[in-house]
Structure formats: C-alpha cells, structure tokens
C-alpha positions in Angstrom: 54.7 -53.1 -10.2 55.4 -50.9 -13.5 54.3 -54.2 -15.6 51.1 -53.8 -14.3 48.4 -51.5 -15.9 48.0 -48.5 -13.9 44.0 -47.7 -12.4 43.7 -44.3 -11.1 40.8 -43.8 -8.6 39.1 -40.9 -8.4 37.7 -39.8 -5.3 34.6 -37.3 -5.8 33.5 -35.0 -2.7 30.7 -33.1 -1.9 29.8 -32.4 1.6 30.9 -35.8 2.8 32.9 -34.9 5.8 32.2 -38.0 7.7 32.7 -40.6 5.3 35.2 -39.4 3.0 38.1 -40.1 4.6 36.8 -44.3 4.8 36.4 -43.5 1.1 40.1 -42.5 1.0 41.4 -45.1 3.3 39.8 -48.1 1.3 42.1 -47.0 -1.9 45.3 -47.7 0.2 43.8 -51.2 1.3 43.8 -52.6 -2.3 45.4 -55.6 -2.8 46.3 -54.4 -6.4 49.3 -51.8 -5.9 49.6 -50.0 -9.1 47.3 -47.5 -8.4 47.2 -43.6 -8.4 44.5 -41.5 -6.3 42.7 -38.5 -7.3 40.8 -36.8 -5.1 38.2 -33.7 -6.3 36.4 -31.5 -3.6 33.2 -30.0 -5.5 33.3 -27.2 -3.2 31.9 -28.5 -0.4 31.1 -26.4 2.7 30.8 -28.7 5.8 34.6 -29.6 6.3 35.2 -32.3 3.8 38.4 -30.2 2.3 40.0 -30.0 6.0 39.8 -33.9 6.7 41.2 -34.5 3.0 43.9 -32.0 3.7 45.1 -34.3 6.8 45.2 -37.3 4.9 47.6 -35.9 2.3 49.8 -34.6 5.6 51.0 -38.6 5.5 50.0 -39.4 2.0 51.9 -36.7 -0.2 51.7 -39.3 -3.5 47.7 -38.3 -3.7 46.8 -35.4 -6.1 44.0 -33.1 -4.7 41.7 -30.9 -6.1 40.1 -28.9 -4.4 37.0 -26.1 -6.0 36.2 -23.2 -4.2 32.6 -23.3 -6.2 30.5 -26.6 -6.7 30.3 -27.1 -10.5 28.3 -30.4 -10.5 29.6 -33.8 -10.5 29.7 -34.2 -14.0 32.1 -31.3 -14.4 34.4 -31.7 -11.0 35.2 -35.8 -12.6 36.4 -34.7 -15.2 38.3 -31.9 -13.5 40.0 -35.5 -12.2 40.0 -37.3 -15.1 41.9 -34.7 -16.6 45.0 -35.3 -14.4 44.2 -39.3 -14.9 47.1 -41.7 -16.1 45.8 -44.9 -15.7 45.1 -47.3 -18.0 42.0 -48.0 -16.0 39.6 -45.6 -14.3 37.2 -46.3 -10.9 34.9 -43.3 -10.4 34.6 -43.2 -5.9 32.1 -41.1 -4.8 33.7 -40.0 -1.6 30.8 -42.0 1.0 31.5 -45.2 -0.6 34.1 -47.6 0.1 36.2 -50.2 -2.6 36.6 -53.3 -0.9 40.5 -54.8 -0.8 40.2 -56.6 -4.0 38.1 -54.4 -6.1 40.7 -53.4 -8.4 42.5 -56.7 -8.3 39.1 -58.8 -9.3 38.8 -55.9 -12.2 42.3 -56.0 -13.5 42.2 -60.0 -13.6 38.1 -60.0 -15.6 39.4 -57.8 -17.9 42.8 -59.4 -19.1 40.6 -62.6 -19.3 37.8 -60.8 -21.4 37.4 -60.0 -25.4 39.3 -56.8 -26.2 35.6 -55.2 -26.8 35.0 -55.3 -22.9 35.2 -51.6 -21.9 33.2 -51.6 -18.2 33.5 -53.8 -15.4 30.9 -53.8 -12.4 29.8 -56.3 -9.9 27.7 -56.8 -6.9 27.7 -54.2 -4.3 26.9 -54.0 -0.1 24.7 -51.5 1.0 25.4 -49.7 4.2 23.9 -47.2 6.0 25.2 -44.1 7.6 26.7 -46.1 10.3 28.2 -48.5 8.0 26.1 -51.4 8.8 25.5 -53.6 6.3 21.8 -54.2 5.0 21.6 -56.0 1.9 23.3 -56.6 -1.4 22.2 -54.5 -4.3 21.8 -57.7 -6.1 18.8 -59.8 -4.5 20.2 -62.9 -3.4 18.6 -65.8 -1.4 19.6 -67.7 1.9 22.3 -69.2 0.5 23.9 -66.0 -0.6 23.5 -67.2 -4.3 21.9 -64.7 -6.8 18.7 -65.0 -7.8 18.5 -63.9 -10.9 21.2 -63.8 -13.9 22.5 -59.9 -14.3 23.0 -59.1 -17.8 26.5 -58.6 -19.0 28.0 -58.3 -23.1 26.0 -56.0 -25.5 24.1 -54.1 -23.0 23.3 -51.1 -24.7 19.0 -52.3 -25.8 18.8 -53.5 -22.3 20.0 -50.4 -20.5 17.6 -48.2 -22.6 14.6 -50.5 -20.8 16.0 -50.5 -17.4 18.4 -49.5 -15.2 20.3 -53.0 -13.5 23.7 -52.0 -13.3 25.3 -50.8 -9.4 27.0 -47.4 -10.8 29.5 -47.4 -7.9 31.3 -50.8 -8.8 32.4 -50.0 -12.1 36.0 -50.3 -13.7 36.3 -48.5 -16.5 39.3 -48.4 -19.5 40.4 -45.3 -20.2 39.7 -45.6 -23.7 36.3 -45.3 -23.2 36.3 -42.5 -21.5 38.8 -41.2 -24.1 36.0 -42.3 -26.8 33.2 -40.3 -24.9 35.2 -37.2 -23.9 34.2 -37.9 -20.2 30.8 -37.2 -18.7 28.4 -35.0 -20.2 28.9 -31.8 -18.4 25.2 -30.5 -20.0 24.0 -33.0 -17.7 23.2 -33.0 -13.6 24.0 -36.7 -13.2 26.3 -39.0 -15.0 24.5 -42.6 -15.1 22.8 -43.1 -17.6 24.3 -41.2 -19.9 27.2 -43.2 -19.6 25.7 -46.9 -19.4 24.0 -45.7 -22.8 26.9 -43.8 -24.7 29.8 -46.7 -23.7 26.9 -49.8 -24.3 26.7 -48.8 -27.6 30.8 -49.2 -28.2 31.7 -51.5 -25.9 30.7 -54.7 -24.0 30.2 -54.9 -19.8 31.4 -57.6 -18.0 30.1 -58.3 -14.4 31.4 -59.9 -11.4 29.0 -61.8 -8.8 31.0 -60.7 -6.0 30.3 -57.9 -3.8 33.3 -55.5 -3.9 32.2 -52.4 -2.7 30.3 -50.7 -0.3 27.4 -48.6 -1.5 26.2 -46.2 0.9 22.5 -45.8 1.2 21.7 -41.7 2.4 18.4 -40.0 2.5 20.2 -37.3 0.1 21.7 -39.2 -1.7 21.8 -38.3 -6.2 19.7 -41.3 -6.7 17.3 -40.5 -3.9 17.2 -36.9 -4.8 16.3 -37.9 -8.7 12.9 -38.6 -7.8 11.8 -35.5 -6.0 9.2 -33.3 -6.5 10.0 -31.4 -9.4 13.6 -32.6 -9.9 16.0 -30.9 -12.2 17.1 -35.0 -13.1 14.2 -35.4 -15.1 15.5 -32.8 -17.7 18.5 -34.5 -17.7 17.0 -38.2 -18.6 15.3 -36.8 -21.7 18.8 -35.3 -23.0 20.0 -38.7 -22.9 16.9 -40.1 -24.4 17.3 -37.9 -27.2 20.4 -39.5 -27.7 19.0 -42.5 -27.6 17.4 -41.8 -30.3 20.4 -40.7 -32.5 22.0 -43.7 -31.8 19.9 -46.3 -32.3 19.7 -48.7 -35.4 17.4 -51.2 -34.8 13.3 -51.6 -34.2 14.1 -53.0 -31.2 16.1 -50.3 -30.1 13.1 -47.9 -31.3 11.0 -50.3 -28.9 13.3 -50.0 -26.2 12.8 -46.1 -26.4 9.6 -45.8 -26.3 9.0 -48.4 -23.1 11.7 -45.8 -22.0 9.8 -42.7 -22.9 6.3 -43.8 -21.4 8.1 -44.5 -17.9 9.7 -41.3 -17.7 6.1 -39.2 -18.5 4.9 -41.3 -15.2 7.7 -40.3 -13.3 7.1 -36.7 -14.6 3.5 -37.3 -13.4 4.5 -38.1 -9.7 7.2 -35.7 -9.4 5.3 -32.6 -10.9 7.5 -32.3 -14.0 4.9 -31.7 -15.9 6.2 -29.4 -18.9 8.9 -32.6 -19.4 5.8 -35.0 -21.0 4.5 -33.2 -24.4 8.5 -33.4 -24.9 8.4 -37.0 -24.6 5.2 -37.9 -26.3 7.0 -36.0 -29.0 10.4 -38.1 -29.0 7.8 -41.2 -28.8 6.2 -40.2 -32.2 9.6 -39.7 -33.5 10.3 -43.0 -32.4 7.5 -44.6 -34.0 7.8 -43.2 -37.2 11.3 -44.5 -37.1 10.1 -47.5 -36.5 7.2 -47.7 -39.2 10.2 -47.1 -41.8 12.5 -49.7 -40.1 9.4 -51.9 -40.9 8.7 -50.9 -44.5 12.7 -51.5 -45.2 12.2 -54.8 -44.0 9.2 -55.6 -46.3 
C-alpha cells in the first residue's frame, strides 16, 4: 500500500446533516486503499458536527475539523488542505458521494498521462435529495454513449468561454494546489477561479465514466449563484480580472470579452446592476489589448 501515491479526500460540511455521513461512507468504499480523510465542518448549525462526531467513534484514522464560525468554503478547504499529505487531492463537498473506483480510475489516468496533466474529472450522476438518480451531467443518448466530445488538454481559452467541466469529479495533484496557494479566500466560490488559474499551468484530463454522485439541491452554491442580487457575481469579475492578467494571446483577449458580455446579462437578470460599468470597463481593456496584439502582428 505505501508504494502507492497517497490521495487525501477532503470532506467539506455546511449544514448537510442528512447527507454527509453517505458523503463520508463512500471514501471507505474506494477500491483504491491509500487514502487519508479530512473532514472540515464550516460551522454548520443543523447537526452535521454531531453525525460526523459518531463516525469518528469507529473511524479514529479520520482527521476532523470542526469551526465554530462559518468562514466560507474557500477558506474552511484550505483549513483541510492545510493538514493534507497526499500526493493527490479530491475536494467532497459533504452531499455528494465518490463512487468505489473514483480514486482508482484517477490514480491509473494520471500515471498513464504527460507529466503536464494536473486535474482529472469525469462524468458525474445527478441525484436528488433522495438519492435517485436523474441524469448524467454529461448529455448522453439511448445508448448511454456521449453525445458530444468534452474537451480535455490545454483548457485554459476554453474555460474562459464556458463553463463544461463537473466541479465535483475532480482529482487534483498536489502540486497544483501547491502552485496556486489553494483557493482564493477573496473569493465566495472556488470554481472558476480554479479551472482558470491551474488551465493556464497545467493540462486536464477527463474520464467518460460516471464516478460520482452529484447532488442536485434547490440551495445548492451553483443554484444560489444566480439569485437576485448574488454576492457570486462580484466574485466572477475578480477572476475575470485575472483573466486578464494572464492572458497572452488575441484569442484569449476574445475569449474575455465573450466572457465579459455574458456576465453584464447575468448582472441584468439578477439585479447586479453596479457590477456592468465594471465590465464594460475590463472589456475596453480588453480590446485595446487586443488592437496592440494586432498591430505586433502587422
């Protein structure tokens, strides 16, 4: 088992009494054995801590951390990642659920991948509340094939345009994380700050198969993004504006701007209205950029 690289899972709960413990349970189904759990409360208030609490009564090998204040996702992960030894990282949120070979499928893409592969991520189930299945988060037809190729390699220009990638399935090397000092704390959700900031370093591979369990909730983070007046929408211009610092290319400058002029609609329909001078003004930025990309090339 020591010859093996080491994943460590960690296990991120907010007020998600009734599924966390499934979340829990799926890590000690894994085919793959050298693994180490971490599991971080964000100071939830509904229970969650007390059924975590029983679980380590049997399973005393599982660190837990547990915050008497909520401090945001972003912030309590890396509270976990802190404590991390694995060679590998799998972010849980605590109402999903790793299917038995999740990590095994990972481990064996990535020793059979270039060394600039840094993510992994694959095909998901979505469940409900119940845990009934309802679809896959890939649109496949009634064969169960896929009906359309999902991107995988140099991602970084297509994740600027649109968001394609199931956030729950990913494996991650710890170097990247390492390489990005974790997730951006600044920020209210981690997603696409991290498909844009490890795209640009490092290439994703994806696995077909479904091997997790994505919980669909009314409350969910992605659900909640697109509220009236979300406090999300602040967060997605941050991460353009890094975009923008990290781009090279006039089709990266393109990218942005098809990314910009989405957001000010969203902004429309959710009332964030004070967000859209802000990006008309990273547009212009952006087009300028590109206007001098263009006279370079002259």
């Amino acid at each position: 088992m020591d010859s093996l690289p080491l994943v460590s899972i960690i296990c991120l709960c907010h007020n998600q009494k009734d599924f966390v413990e499934s979340a829990i349970k799926s890590v000690f189904t894994q085919t793959y054995q050298n693994i180490e759990l971490i599991v971080v409360d964000d100071g939830s208030t509904d229970g969650s801590q007390e059924v975590i609490r029983e679980l380590l009564k049997a399973n005393t090998d599982i660190s837990f951390i547990s915050l008497d204040d909520t401090i945001g996702n972003c912030a309590a992960f890396n509270r976990g990642l802190a404590l991390a030894n694995g060679d590998f990282i799998i972010d849980l949120a605590g109402d999903d659920i790793l299917l038995p070979k999740r990590v095994e499928e990972g481990i064996n893409d990535f020793i059979n991948a270039p060394s600039e592969a840094g993510v992994h991520f694959s095909d998901a189930f979505l469940i409900n509340a119940a845990g009934e299945m309802m679809d896959t988060f890939y649109p496949r037809n009634e064969n169960g094939q896929l009906t359309e190729e999902v991107p995988q390699g140099d991602l970084y220009r297509k994740l600027i345009s649109r968001y394609f990638i199931c956030a729950p399935t990913m494996m991650t090397k710890r170097e990247v994380f390492k390489k990005l000092a974790g997730y951006d704390e600044q920020l209210s959700y981690e997603d696409f700050d991290f498909w844009i900031r490890s795209s640009r370093y490092y290439h994703y591979l994806f696995n077909p198969a479904p091997l997790v369990k994505k919980r669909e909730l009314p409350n969910s983070l992605g659900k909640v993004q697109f509220t009236i007046r979300s406090r999300h929408l602040d967060s997605t211009l941050k991460v353009c504006r890094k975009i923008y610092d990290l781009n090279n290319t006039a089709e990266e400058y393109r990218a942005l701007i098809k990314r910009c002029r989405y957001e000010i609609k969203q902004c429309v329909k959710t009332l964030n209205l004070g967000l859209i001078a802000k990006y008309r003004k990273l547009i212009k930025q952006s087009q300028r950029r590109l206007s001098s990309l263009s006279s370079m090339d002259k």
